[in-house]
N, C-alpha and C positions, 0 to 999 in steps of 0.2 A: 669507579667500581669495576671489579675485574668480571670476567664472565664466570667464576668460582663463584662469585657473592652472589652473582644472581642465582645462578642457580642455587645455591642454599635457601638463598629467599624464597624461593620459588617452591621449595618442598616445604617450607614451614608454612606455606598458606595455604597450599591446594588442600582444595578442601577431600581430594581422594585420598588423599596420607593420611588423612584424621584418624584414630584409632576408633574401632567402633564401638558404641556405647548401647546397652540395650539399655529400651525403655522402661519407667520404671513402673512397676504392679502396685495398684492400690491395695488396699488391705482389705481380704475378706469379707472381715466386721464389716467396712465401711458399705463393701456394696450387696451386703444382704439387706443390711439397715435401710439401704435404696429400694431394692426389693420390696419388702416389707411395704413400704411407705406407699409407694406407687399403686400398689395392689390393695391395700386399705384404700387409698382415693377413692379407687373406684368403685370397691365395695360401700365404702361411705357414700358415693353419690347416686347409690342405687342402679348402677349400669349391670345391666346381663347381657348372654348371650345367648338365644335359645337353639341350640345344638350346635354351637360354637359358630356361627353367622353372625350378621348383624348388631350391633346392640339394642337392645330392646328393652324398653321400660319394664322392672318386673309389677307382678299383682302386690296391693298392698295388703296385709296379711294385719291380723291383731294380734295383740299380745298380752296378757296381766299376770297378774299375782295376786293374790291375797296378802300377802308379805308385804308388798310394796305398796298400798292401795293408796299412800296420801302422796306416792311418789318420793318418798324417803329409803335412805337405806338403812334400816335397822343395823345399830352396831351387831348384831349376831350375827352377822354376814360379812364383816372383816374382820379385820385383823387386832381388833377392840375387844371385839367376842370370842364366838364359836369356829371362824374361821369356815364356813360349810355356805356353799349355795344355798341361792333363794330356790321356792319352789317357782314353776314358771308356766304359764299353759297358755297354747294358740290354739287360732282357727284362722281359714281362710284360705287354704292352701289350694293353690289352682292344680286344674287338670294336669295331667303329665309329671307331680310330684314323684321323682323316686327316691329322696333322702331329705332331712335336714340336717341346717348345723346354724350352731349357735355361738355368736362371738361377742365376750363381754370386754367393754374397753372404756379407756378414762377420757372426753373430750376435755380434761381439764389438764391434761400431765403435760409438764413443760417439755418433755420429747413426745412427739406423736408419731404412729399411734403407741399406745401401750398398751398391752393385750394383756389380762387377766386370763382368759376362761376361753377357749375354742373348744368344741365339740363338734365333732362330725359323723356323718354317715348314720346320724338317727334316724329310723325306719320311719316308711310314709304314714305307717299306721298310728306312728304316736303323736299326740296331742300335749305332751306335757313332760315336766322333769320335775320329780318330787325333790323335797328338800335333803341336801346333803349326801344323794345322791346318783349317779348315772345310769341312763337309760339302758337295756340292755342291748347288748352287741354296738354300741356307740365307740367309736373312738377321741381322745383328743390328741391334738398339734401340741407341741413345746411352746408355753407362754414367752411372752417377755421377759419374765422372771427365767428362762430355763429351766423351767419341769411341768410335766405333762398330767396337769389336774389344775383344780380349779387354787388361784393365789389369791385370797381374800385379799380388797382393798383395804388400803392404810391414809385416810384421809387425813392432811396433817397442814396445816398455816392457814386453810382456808377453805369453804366447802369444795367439792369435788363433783363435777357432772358425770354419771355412770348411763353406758348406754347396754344395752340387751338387745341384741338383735338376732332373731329368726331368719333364715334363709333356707326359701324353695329351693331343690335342687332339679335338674331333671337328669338325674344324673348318681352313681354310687362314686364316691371321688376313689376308696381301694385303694387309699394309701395308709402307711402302715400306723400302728397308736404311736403318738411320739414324735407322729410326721414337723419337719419343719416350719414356720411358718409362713416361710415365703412360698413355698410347696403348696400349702393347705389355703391360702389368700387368693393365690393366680386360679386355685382350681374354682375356688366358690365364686370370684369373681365373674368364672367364661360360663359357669352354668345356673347363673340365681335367674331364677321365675318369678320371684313370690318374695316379699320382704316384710315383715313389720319390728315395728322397733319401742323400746320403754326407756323412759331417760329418767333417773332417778337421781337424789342429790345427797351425797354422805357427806355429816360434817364430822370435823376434826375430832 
């Protein structure tokens, strides 16, 4: 072999000749979807922060309906029916509440979570949300569906677990109606105090 072949050789394998290749970007979707997912966990496992410290167990909070009382969900409240929220009413709110918000989701939907219904930034003063419609000066996040209001469930092969859950804030989250929802998950996740929750069962 002549000292020409090596050296050819020699440029086709160093690895500094390589041409350079950028890495490649995941897709948006995908790591909002992560997003989303990570920050439900924790909202799901009940972790807070209280003034964005520690994690700290929040107070547990009640919750009912008169609507829901045998823990059913009335077809008037999906996508069978009327399409309109249930009414909803707590108590238990610990000291240092300065918002709620309210997140309805499917523990039964083959992607999890699935977010129906976010509300936020309801005042410390209210105790409740009448039927069909929102609190005053509340806002909501962008569902899973992609729009900002409540997406009546559509329970279909098999009943469906539906959760309601209240969350203390100590905190006004000031983000905009319409907010995101990986936006509006990471903010309720670092400042819930206060939790309760109503799991109710829509069938097909």
């Amino acid at each position: 072999m002549t000292s020409g072949q090596v050296r050819t050789r020699w440029r086709r394998t160093d690895p500094r000749r390589q041409p350079h290749r950028p890495a490649r970007r995941r897709a948006p979707t995908r790591f909002a979807a992560v997003v989303v997912a990570l920050a439900a966990v924790v909202i799901v496992a009940g972790c807070g922060k209280a003034g964005h410290s520690a994690a700290v167990p929040p107070r547990t909070m009640s919750i009912s309906s008169e609507a829901l009382s045998q823990y059913i969900l009335p077809q008037r409240y999906t996508c069978h029916g009327n399409k309109i929220n249930p009414p909803l009413e707590w108590s238990g709110a610990p000291a240092g509440t300065k918002s709620f918000a309210l997140v309805v989701d499917d523990s039964s939907a083959p992607i999890t979570p699935f977010i129906y219904w976010l509300v936020f930034d309801i005042g410390p003063g209210t105790a409740d949300i009448q039927e069909g419609a929102l609190p005053t000066g509340a806002r909501q996040a962008m569902n899973s569906a992609a729009t900002a209001s409540y997406d009546a469930p559509c329970p279909s092969g098999q009943p469906h677990m539906y959760r309601f859950t209240i969350y203390a804030l100590n905190s006004w989250l000031n983000l905009p109606n319409g907010a995101s929802l990986p936006a509006v998950l990471t903010a309720i996740a670092a400042d819930t105090i206060g939790r309760g929750r109503i799991v109710v069962t829509g069938n097909p």
